[in-house]
C-alpha positions in Angstrom: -14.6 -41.1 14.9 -15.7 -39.3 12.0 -18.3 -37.5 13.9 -15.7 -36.2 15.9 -13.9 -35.0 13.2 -16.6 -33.3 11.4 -17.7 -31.9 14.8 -13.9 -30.6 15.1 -14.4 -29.1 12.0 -17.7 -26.9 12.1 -16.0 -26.1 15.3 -12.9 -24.7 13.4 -15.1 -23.0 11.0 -16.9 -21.6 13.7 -13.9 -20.0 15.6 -12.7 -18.4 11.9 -15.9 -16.7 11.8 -15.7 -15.7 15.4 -12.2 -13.5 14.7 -13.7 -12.1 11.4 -16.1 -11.0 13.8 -14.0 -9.4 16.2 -11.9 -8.2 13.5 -15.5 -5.9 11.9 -15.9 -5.5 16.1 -12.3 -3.8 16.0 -13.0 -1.5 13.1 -16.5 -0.5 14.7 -15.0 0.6 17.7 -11.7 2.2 16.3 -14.8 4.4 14.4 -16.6 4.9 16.9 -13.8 5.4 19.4 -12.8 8.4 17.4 -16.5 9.5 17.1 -17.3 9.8 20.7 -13.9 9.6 22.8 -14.8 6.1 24.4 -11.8 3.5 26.1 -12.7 0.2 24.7 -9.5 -2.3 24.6 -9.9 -3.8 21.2 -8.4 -7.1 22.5 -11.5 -7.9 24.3 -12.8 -8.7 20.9 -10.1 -11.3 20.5 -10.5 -12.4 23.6 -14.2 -12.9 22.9 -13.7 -15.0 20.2 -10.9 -17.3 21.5 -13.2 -17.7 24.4 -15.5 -18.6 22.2 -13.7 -21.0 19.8 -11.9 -22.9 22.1 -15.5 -23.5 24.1 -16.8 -24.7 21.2 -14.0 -27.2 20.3 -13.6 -28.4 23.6 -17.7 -29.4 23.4 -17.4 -30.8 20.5 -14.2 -33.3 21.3 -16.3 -33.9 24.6 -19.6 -34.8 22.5 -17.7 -36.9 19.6 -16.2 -39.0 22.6 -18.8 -39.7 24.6 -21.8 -39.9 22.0 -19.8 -42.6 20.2 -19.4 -44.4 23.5 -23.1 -43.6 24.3 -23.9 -45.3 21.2 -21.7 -48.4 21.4 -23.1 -48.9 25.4 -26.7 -48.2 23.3 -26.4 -50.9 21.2 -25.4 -53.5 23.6 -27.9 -52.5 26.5 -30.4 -50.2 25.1 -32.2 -49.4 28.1 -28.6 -47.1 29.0 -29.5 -44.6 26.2 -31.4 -42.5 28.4 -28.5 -42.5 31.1 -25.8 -42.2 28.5 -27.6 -38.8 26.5 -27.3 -37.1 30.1 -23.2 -37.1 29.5 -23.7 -36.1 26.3 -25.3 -33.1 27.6 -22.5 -32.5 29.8 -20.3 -32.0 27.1 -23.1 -29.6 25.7 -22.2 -27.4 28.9 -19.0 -26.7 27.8 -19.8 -24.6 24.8 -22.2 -23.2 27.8 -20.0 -21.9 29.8 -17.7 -20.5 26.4 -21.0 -18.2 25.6 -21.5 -17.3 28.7 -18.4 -15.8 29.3 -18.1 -14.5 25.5 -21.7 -12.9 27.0 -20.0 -11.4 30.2 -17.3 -9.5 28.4 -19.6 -8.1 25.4 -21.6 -6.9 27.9 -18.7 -5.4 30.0 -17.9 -3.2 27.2 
């Protein structure tokens, strides 16, 4: 439970630094929208890092969950660790698919 919560937290702290991003993203390209002319919709940016954010809370809720019932099945059959990392690794894919999308809409700009 405590893992969850720490995990909950970095995730937090990781989706804060994620809009101060886009928020130094926005005053980039207000800069160098009036430089060159260019149409970028600043609320990609925001969109970016909620994308990001909620990806990487979602993973970790998945991965506090199911690693502390990974490690409970663990330590009374330990020959299901192997089988119960593989879901933890699941949850991983969550965060995945979060970057990958933040990825596909950088690189759309």
């Amino acid at each position: 439970m405590i893992s969850s919560k720490v995990s909950i937290v970095k995730s937090a702290v990781f989706m804060v630094l994620a809009c101060v991003c886009a928020f130094a993203a926005e005053g980039d390209a207000a800069a160098a929208e009036t430089a060159v002319k260019t149409a970028v919709n600043p609320a990609i940016f925001y969109a970016i890092a909620t994308i990001m954010g909620i990806g990487s809370i979602a993973a970790s809720m998945a991965v506090g969950k199911i690693g502390a019932a990974a490690m409970g099945a663990a330590a009374e059959k330990p020959e299901l660790l192997g089988k119960a990392i593989a879901f933890v690794g699941l949850g991983e894919g969550i965060a995945l698919f979060g970057f990958l999308i933040s990825l596909f809409l950088v690189f759309k700009i």
